[in-house]
N, C-alpha and C positions, 0 to 999 in steps of 0.2 A: 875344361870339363867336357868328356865328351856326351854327344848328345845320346840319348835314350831312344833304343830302336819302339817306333809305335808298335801299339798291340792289332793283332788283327782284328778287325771289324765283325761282328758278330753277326753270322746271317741272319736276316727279315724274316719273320712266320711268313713262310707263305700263306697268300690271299685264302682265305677260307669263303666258300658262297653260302650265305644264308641260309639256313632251311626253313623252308617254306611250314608251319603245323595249320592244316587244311581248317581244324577246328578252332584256334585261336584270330587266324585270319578272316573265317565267318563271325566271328563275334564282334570283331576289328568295324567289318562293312557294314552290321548292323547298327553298331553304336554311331559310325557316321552316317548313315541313312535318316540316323533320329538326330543326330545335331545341326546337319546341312540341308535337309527338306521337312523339317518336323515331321517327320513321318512318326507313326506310331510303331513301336515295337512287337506288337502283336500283328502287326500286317505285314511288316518288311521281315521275320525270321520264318514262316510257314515256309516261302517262296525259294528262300537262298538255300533252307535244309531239305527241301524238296529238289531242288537242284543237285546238290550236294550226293544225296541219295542217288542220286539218275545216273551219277561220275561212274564210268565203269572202269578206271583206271586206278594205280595204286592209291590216290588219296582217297576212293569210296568210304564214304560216311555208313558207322552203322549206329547201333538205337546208342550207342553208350557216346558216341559220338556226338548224335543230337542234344543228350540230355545234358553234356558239359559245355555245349555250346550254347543252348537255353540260361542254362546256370548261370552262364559268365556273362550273358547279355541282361538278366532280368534282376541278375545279384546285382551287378554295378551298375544299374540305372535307379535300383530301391534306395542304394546305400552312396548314393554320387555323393550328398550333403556331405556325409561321415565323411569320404576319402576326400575330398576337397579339403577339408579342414585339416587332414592327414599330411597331403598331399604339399597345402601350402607352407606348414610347418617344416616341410623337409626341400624348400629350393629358394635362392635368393632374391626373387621375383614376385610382386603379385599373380597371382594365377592369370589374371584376364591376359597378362605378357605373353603366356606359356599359349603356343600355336591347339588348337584345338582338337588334330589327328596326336601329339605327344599326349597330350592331356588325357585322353580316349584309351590309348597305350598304357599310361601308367595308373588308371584306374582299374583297366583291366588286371594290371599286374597289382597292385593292390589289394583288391577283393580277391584273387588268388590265395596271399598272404595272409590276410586277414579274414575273409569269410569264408575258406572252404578248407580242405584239409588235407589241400596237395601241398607237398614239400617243400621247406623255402627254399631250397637250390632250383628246384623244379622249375617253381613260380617265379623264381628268378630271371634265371638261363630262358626260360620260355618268353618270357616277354621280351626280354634282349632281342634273340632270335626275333620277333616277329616285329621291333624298332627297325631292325635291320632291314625286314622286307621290306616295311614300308614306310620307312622315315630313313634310311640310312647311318652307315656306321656312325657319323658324327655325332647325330643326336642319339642314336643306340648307345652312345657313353652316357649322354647327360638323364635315361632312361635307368641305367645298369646304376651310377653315383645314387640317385633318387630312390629305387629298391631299395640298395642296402640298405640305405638309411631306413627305410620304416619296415624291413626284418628288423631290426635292433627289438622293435617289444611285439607283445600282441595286442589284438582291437582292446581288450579291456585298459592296456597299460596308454595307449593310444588316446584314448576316449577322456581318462583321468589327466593328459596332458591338456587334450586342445578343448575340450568341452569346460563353458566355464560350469561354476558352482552351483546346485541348484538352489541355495538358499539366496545366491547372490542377484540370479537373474534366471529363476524356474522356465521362462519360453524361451530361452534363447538354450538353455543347457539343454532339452527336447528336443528342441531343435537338430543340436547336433548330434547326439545321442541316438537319434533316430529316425533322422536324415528326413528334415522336412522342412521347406521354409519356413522362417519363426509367425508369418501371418496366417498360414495352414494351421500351426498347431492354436492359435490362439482363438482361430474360428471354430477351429475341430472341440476345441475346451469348454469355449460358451455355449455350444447347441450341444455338449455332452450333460455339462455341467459339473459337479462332483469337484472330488480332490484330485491328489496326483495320480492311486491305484488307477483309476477310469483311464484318466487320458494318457497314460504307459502303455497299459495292456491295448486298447486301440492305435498308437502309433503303431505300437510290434504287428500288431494283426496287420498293419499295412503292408511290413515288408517282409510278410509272412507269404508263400506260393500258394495262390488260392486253389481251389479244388477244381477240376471238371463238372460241371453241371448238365444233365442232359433233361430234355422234358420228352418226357412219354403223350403224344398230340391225343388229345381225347377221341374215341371213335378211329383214330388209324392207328394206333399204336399204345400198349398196356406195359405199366409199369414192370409187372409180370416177364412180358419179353427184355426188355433191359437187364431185364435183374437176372436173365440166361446169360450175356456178357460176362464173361471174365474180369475182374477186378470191379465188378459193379459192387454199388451196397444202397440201400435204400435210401432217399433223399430224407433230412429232415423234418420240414414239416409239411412241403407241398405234396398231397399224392400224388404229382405227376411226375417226381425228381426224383431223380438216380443219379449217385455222386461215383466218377471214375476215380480209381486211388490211382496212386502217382504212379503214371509210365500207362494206363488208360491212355486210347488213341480214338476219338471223335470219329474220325474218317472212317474207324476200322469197323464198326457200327451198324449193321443193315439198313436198319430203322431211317437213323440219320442221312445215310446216303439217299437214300428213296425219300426224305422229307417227311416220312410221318415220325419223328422227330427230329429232335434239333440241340445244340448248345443255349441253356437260357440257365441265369442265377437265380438261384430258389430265390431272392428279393423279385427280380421279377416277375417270377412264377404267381407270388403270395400277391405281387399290385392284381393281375389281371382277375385273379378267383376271387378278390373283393370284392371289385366291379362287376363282377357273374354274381356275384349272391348276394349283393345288396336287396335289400326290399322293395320292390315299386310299388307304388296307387298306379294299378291302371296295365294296359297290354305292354309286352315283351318282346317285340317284332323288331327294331332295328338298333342296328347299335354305332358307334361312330370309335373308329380309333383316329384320334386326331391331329398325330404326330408320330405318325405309323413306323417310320425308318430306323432301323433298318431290317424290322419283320418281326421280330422276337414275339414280344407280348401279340399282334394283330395276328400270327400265327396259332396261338394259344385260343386269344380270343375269337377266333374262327372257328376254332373247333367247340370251343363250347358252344357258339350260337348255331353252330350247326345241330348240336343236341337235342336244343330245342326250337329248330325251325325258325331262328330267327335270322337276319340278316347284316352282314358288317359291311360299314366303310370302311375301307382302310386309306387313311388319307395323310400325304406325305408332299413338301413344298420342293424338295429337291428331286429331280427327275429322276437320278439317276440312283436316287437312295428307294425312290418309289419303285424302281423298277429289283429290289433287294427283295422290298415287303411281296411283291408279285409271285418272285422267284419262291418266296419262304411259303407263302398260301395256296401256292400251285399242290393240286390234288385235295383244297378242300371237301371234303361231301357236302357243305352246306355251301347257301348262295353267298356270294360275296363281289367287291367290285375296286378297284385297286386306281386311283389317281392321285395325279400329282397338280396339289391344291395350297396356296396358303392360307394356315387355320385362322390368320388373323384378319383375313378377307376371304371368307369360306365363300362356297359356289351354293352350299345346300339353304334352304329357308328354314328361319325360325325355330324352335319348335321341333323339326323331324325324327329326332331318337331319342330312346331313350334310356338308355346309357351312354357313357361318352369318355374315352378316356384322352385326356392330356399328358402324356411324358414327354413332359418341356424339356426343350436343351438347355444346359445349362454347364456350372465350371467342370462338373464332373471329379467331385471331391469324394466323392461316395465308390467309386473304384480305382482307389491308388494304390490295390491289390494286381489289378489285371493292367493296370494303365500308370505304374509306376513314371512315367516320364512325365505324364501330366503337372503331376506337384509341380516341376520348375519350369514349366512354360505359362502357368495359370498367374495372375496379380489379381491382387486386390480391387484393381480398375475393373477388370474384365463383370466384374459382379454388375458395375452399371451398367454394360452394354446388352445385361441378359435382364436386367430386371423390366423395359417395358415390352420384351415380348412374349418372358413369361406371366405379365399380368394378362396382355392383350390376348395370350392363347386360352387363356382361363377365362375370362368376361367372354370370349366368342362362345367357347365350350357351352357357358352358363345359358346362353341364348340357344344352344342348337338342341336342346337334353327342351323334351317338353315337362310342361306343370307337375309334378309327382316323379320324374325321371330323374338319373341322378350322374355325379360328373364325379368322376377320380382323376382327383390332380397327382401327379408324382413327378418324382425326378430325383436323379442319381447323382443328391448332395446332401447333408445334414449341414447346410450354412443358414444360419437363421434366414439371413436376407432371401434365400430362394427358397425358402419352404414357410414357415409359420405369416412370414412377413409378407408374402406374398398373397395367401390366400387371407391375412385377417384385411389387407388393403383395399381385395376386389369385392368381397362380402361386405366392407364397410360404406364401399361406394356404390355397391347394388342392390336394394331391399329386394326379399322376396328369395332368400336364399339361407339354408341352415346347415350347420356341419352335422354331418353324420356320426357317430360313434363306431370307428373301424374295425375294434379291438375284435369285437365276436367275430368279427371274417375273418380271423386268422387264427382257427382253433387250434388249441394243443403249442401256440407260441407264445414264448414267455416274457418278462421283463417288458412289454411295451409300453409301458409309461401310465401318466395321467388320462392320455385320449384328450379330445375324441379323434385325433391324429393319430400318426404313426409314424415313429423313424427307427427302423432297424438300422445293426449295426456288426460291424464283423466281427468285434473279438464278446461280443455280444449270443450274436445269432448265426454267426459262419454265412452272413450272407452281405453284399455290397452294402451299403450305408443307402439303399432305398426308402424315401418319402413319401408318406400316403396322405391326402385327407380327401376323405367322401363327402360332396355337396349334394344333398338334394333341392331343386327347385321347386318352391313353394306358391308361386306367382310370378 
């Protein structure tokens, strides 16, 4: 039999090099920015699209550039929970296996897919491409395999696979559904209360893109001027707030630049005008912000005390956050005085003001709007390690507010343990102290409950999940 001549060998594609997509690769560096330094995402993307911007070469970024680069960093950090679940369903591995720049990678490509409404080829090819850059062809395969697989349906059809039942296991199906550790939703549930409608429509508000907030500084700057801004509209219910509609740029701002305004969340806005308009027995001369950093409210409340000739501490444990609050009060008209102090061993005596506001640190569950990464770096634990110094900055507070003066506790969390449980603890253990009734300080705002507390809410009141309660001291 004679032998069969071989066939020729079919040439190689030649090498093709990567293409570098300048916007998918900033989004790439953010995401690892937040998983290898906890960096927050709202501090690590200004700087890189600010850069970005400066590039005078052909990858220069322009606004549409920025805004799909915001998108794909703040979509798949809201909806990580979702595409994990996505995610795991579609590769032969526990996820923790899977290297954590792939993982980064095929979230991005995921939310492409599934939360936005660029093409699946698009969203495809483009995440490949950016495997390539920065993970190499190798795992650019195991990236391209994993795509395909979840183009096969959309998030709904997605959702109906890996989310279990809600009838079967209602916090765990929320969970997934709306990308939030199942101990988030269930703390979220208890200080909402209610059925399912409530704690739905608040999940979504989470990883809904919150609005720009600006404050009009009383005495430097009128809502009036804001509201000359382009894309401005009036805030809801702070007079000082003016809300930028989306593509609104903070920096762009006169007010803002020069400081006699600033970025503050009408929750904000609404703690410090309580603490302005509560009722005293007695003079109105000095006021104490007691946990000042990193300026926001001590900015506000400067300038009201400035209004009426009164006086603020502005008082902050961390130097270098003290030195934010400085920066934010520079160009007060009234008098004021900026150290870095800690409240729960204060420098001032007894007695000396009278007002005093407390915005205690805490998990920061009340902005997983602006601070979407939070959700999955925050435990359950972490609640102990904030609950004795949010009592102690509150007992200090209670002593520094003289007899008739009065102390607003807040903080940017609706978890029982750091809000209702906190203040009935220190009230319990210190005669001579009574809650206030908050609700008339915040005129023209709705839904705020029984009292004499407050906890706003975002798919509620369009503002962070901020906590109020007003103590006056009695003795």
């Amino acid at each position: 039999m004679s032998e069969q001549p071989r066939r020729p060998r079919k040439p190689g594609k030649p090498y093709r090099r990567p293409q570098k997509d300048p916007v998918r690769l900033l989004a790439f560096e953010a995401l690892r920015a937040v998983d290898e330094r906890d960096a927050y995402a709202n501090l690590v993307l200004p700087p890189l699209l600010r850069k970005a911007r400066e590039n005078e070469g052909p990858e220069k970024f322009d606004a549409r550039d920025a805004a799909l680069a915001t998108e794909l960093v703040y979509g798949t950090l809201r909806r990580q929970g979702t595409y994990d679940a996505v995610i795991a369903d579609c590769v032969d591995r526990p996820l923790r296996e899977v290297d954590p720049p792939v993982l980064d990678v095929l979230s991005l490509g995921v939310h492409q897919l599934l939360g936005t409404r660029i093409p699946t080829h698009a969203a495809v090819s483009a995440s490949v491409e950016l495997a390539r850059v920065v993970l190499g062809d190798g795992r650019a395969k195991f990236v391209n395999a994993v795509l395909r697989k979840v183009a096969r349906d959309d998030l709904d059809g997605w959702l109906a696979r890996v989310a279990p039942p809600y009838d079967e296991d209602p916090e765990d199906h929320l969970a997934v559904v709306h990308s939030h550790p199942r101990w988030v939703v269930s703390a979220l549930w208890d200080s909402l209360g209610g059925g399912r409608a409530g704690i739905e429509e608040l999940l979504a508000a989470d990883n809904e893109r919150p609005e720009v907030t600006l404050v009009a500084r009383p005495g430097r700057a009128t809502r009036d001027e804001l509201l000359g801004e382009e894309a401005a509209v009036a805030g809801r219910w702070s007079p000082y707030a003016v809300r930028l509609s989306e593509g609104g740029e903070p920096g762009a701002v006169e007010a803002v630049r020069e400081g006699r305004a600033g970025v503050q969340d009408e929750g904000s806005q609404l703690v410090a005008l309580a603490l302005a308009d509560a009722p005293l027995d007695g003079p109105d001369r000095r006021w104490l912000d007691g946990c000042a950093g990193p300026g926001g409210k001590a900015a506000l409340l400067g300038a009201l005390a400035a209004e009426r000739g009164a006086f603020l501490l502005a008082s902050e444990k961390q130097p270098h956050r003290a030195g934010l609050v400085a920066k934010a009060l520079a160009g007060n008209p009234g008098p004021y005085q900026v150290i870095a102090a800690d409240g729960t061993r204060p420098p001032w005596r007894p007695g000396s003001f009278d007002r005093v506001l407390v915005d205690v640190p805490c998990t920061g569950l009340g902005a997983l709007r602006r601070r979407p990464e939070a959700r999955w770096r925050r435990r359950p634990e972490d609640l102990d390690g904030f609950a004795p110094l949010q009592r102690g900055l509150l007992r200090e507070a209670l002593e520094a507010v003289r007899v008739g003066g009065v102390v607003a506790y807040a903080t940017c969390s609706p978890h029982l343990a750091e809000t209702r449980a906190v203040v009935a603890d220190v009230l319990k253990r210190r005669p001579g102290a009574e809650l206030l009734d908050a609700r008339p300080l915040l005129p023209g705002v709705p839904a705020l409950g029984e009292g004499p507390d407050v906890q706003l809410w975002p798919h509620v009141h369009g503002t962070d999940a901020m906590y109020l309660a007003l103590v006056r001291r009695t003795s």
